[in-house]
C-alpha positions in Angstrom: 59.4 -52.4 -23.6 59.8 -49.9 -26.5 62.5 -48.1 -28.0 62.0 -45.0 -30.0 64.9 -43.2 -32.2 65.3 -41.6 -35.3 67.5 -41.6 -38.7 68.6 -38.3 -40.7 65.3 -39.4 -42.6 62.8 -40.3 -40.3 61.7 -41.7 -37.2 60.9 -45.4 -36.0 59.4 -47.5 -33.1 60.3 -51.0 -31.8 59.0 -53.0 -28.9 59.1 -56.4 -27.1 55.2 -56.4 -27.0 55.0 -59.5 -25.6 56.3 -60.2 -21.5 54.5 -62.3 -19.7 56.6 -63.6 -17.3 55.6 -63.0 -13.2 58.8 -61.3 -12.3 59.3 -60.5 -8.7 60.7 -57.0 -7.0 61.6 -56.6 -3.5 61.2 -53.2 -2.2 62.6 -52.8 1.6 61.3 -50.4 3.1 63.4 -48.4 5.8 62.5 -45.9 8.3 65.4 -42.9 7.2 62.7 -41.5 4.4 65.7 -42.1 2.1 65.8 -44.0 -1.2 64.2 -47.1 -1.0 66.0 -50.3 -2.2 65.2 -52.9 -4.5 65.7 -55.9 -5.7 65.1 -57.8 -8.4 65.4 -57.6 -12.7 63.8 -58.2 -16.3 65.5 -60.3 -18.2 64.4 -59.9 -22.0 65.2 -61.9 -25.7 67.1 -58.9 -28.0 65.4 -61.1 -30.3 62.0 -60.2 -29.9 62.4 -57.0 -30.4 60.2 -56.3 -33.4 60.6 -52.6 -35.1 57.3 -53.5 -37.9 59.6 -53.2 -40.2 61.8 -56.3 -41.4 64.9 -54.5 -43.0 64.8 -52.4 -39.5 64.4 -55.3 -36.9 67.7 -57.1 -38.6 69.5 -54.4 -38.5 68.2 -53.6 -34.9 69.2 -57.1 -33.5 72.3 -57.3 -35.3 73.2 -53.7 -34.0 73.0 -55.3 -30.5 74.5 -58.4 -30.7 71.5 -60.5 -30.1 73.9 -63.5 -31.5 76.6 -63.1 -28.8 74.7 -61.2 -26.2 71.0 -62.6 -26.5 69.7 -61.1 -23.0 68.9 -57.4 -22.0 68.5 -57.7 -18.5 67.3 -54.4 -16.1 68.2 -54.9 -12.7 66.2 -52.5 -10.3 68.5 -50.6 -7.7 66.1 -48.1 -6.0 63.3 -46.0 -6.3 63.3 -42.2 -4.6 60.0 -43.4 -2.3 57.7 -45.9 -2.7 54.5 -44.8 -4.8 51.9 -44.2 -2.5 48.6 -45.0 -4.5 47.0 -42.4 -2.9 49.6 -39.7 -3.4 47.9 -36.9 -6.5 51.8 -36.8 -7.0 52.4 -39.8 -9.4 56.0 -39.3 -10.1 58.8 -41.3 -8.7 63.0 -41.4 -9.9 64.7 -45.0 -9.3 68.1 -45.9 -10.3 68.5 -48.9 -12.6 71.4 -50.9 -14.4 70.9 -52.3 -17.9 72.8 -55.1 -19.3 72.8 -55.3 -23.3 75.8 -56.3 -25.4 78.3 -57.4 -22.3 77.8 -53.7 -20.9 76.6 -52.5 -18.0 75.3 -48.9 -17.2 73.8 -47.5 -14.5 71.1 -45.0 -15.1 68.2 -43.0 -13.2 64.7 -43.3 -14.8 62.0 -41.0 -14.0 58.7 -43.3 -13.5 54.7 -42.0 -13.4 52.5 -44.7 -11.7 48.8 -45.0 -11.7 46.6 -47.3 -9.7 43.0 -49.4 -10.2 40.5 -50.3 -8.2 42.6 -53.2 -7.0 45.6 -51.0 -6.1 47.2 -52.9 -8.9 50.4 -50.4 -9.6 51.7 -49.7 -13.2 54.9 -47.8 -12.8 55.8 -46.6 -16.5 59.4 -45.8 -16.8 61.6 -43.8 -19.6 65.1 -43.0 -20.2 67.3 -41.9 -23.4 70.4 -44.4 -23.5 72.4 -44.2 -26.7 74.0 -47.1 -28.6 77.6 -45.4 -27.8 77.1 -46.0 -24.0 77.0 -49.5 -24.9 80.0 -49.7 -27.3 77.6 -50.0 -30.4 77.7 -47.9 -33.6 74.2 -47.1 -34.9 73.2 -48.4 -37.8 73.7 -47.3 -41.5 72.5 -48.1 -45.0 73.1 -47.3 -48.2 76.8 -46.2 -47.2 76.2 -44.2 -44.7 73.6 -41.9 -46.8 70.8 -43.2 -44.3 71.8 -42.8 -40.9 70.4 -44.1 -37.4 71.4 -41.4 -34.6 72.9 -42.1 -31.6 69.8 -41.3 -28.7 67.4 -43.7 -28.1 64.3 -43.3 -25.7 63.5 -46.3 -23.9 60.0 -46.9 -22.4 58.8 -49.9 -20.3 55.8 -50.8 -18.4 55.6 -52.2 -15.2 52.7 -53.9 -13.8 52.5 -54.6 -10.1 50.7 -55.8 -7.1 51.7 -56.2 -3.6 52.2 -60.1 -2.6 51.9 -60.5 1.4 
């Protein structure tokens, strides 16, 4: 998962790198051709969050309550279809909810998949949230002279393959 946002000065990066945990999603299919549910969520440390930057990764966790609220959590609602691997059209919407500092918003993400040779799906989704959806005040420094806006883009990565 990564996070990208900005400052009045410049601009900065910070990821969870590291998720290694065999999560499962449920995708029920249903014969209407309308959205397709699903089931199933992330559940991530605010913790690991890790900006390269040490001044900007305290200030990042602290931001979001990692103390009090140590979990992000993504639950997955539905995608628009299911991505067909052999679809040229690799685009898909879903609706999502994200859970970070004892709120939760709901929120479409737009997703572009690609396959292997395996038919192995990565679904790569991204979204702009900002800190004031969540009841948080972006972080400042050196009173207030530096200061973090409001919009985040949020990225993740999902790897997949169909268990029978």
């Amino acid at each position: 998962m990564k996070v990208n946002g900005s400052t009045n000065i410049n601009k900065f990066g910070c990821l969870i790198a590291n998720y290694n945990k065999a999560d499962t999603l449920t995708f029920y299919k249903q014969n209407t051709g309308g959205p397709i549910k699903v089931s199933g969520r992330l559940t991530l440390d605010v913790d690991a969050f890790d900006c390269h930057n040490s001044m900007m990764t305290k200030d990042l966790r602290k931001t979001l309550k990692y103390k009090e609220y140590p979990k992000l959590v993504i639950r997955f609602v539905d995608l628009s279809r299911y991505p067909d691997v052999k679809d040229k059209q690799n685009t898909v919407t879903g609706e999502v909810t994200i859970e970070l500092a004892g709120v939760t918003k709901s929120y479409q993400v737009d997703y572009k998949f690609t396959s292997n040779e395996t038919n192995e799906l990565t679904l790569v989704g991204t979204r702009q949230v900002n800190f004031s959806d969540f009841s948080l005040i972006p972080p400042r420094k050196l009173g207030g002279m530096i200061k973090t806006n409001n919009e985040l883009l949020v990225e993740f990565d999902l790897k997949m393959k169909t268990i029978e």
